[in-house]
N, C-alpha and C positions, 0 to 999 in steps of 0.2 A: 682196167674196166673204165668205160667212159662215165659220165655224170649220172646215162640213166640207163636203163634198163627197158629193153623195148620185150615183149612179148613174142614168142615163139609160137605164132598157130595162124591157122588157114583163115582169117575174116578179108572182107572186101579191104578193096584200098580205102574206102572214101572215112573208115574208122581208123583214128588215130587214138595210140593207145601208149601209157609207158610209167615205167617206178624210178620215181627220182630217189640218188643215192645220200650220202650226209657232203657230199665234195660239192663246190663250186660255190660257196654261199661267204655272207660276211659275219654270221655271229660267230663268238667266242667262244673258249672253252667253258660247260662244258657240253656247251649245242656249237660243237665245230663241226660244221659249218653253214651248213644248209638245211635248218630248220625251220620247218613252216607252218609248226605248232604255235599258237598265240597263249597256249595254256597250260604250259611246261614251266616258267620261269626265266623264259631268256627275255632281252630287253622287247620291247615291242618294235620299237623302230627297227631293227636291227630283223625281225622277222616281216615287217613290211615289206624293206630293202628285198628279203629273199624271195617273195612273192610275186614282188615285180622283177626281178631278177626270172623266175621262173616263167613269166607269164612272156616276157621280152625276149631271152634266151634261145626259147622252144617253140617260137611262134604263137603260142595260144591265141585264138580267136577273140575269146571272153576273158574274165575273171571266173575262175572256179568258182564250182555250189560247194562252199565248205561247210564241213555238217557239224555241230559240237555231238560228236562220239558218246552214247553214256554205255557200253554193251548190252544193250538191248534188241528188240530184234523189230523195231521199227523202220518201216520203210516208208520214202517218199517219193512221188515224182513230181521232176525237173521239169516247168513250162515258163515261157518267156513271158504266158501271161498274166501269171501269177508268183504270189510271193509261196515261198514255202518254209516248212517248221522247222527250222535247221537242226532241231533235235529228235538223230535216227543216227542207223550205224548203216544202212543203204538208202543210194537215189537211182533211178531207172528215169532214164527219158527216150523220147522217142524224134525228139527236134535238134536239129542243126544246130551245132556250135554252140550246145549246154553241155559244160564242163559236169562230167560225175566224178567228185574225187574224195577219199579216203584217206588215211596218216594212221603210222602203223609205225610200231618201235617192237616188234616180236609177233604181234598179232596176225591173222592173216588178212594180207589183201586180194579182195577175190574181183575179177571184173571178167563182167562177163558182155558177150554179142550175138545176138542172132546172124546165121550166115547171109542175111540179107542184108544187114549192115542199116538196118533201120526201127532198130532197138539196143539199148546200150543199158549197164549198170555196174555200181561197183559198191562193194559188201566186204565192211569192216565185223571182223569175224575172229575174237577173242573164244578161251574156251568155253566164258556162259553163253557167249550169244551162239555158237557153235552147237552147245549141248539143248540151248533154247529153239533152235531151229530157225536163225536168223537166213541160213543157204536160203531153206524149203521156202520161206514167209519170202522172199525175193523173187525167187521163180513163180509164185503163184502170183505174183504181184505184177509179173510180164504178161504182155499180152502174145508172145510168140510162143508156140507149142513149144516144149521143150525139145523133143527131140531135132528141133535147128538149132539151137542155142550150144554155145562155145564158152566154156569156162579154163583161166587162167588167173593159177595161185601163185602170187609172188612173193618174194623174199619174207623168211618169217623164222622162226623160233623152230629150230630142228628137234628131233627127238631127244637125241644126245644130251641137250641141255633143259630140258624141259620136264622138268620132275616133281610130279603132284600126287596126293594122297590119295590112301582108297575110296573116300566121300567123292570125289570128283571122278575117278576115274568106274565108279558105280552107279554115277548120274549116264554115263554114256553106256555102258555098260548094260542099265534097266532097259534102254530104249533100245537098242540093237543088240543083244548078246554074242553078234558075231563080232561083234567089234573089239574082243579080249585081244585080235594076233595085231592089236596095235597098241599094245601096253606091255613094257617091257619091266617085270619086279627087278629094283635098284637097290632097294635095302628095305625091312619091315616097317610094311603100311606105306610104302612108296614105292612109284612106277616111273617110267619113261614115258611121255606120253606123243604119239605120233601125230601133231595135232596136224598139220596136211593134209598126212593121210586119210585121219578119218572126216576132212573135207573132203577132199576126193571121192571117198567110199558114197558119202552123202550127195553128192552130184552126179556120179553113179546109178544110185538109187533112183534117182529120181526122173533117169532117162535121157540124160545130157547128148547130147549129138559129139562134145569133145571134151575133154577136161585137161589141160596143161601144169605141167606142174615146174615153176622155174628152177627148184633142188637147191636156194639160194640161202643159204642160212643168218641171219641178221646178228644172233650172236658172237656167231666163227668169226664173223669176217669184221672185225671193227673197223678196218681202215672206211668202209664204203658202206657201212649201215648202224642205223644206230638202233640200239638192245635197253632196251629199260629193264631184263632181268641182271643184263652184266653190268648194269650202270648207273641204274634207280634215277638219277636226273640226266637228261637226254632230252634230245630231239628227236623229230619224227619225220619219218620220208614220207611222202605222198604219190600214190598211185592213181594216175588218169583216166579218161575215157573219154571220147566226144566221136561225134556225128559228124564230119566237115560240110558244112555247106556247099564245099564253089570243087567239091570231087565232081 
């Protein structure tokens, strides 16, 4: 597997899009190696180095919009002329070479494009913010009808590993009751829970023109992503998005 993870779906060229893995970086164990969380516990210089390392790397235009995460289901959008609230778990912009990016250790990360390639966003999408309706509070928050708009969910927390109680899996449950064939009972008062899926389902719902799913498991796969459920101190990959200007 190389460093990142590019996206499997039909957007213009001029949208550059990709999920950086935990390889190619210089922190230590146990943020090896390419950590670009400032608020995990690794040295800070040492996640500087990665940022610039990522920004130098992979071309980046800009500096990313980096958001401080609370799972909440607050959205922002990204403008050159303004400052904005860094505290949200989604940014949507619509201008050239504004970085929208997200950090994600089991969570999902979702980014999405309109097929015109001149609207972008990406959606940090844990189970509350998932169960809160951080998707839906996203798409309505775009100005492109939905049915152009292109969604791709990357590397995250598989079912398999993913095992939560009947309170949480009754919050999803009240609001879709179709949504039981995505909880699998594991032992009394615990499920599997297929938290993708029932991304997907919800973008689905909502009239999505595509939905991709990368089947990329953050837990499985230790060597190339990092798991805060198998790990509890970790680092975090981040997943991009931008508009390129000079396409």
């Amino acid at each position: 597997m190389n460093n990142i993870i590019k996206p499997e779906w039909d957007v213009p060229g001029k949208v550059s899009a990709f999920c950086t893995t935990r390889r190619g970086g210089v922190s230590v164990k146990p943020f090896d190696t390419f950590n670009l969380a400032q608020h995990v516990g690794d040295d800070e210089y040492a996640v500087q180095a990665n940022r610039e390392l990522l920004g130098r790397d992979f071309g980046l235009p800009t500096e990313p919009c980096w958001l401080n995460q609370t799972h909440s289901t607050r959205v922002v959008t990204l403008s050159g002329a303004e400052q904005f609230d860094s505290d949200a778990d989604a940014a949507i912009t619509h201008e050239t070479d504004m970085i929208a990016v997200v950090m994600t250790a089991d969570c999902l990360p979702v980014l999405i494009c309109n097929r015109q390639g001149s609207e972008v966003a990406a959606v940090h999408a844990g189970w509350r913010g998932l169960a809160e309706g951080i998707l839906t509070t996203t798409l309505d928050a775009m100005t492109s009808s939905v049915d152009e708009l292109l969604a791709w969910i990357g590397p995250a927390v598989s079912q398999q590993h993913f095992e939560i109680g009947d309170e949480v899996r009754q919050i999803f449950v009240d609001k879709q009751p179709e949504a039981t064939y995505r909880f699998i009972a594991s032992r009394p008062g615990h499920w599997l829970c297929n938290l993708p899926g029932l991304a997907a389902d919800e973008l689905d719902r909502q009239g999505l023109g595509g939905v991709y799913l990368s089947g990329l498991c953050s837990y499985d796969d230790g060597e190339n992503f990092y798991s805060y459920r198998r790990e509890k101190t970790t680092g975090r990959m981040a997943s991009l998005i931008w508009i390129n200007a000079d396409a």
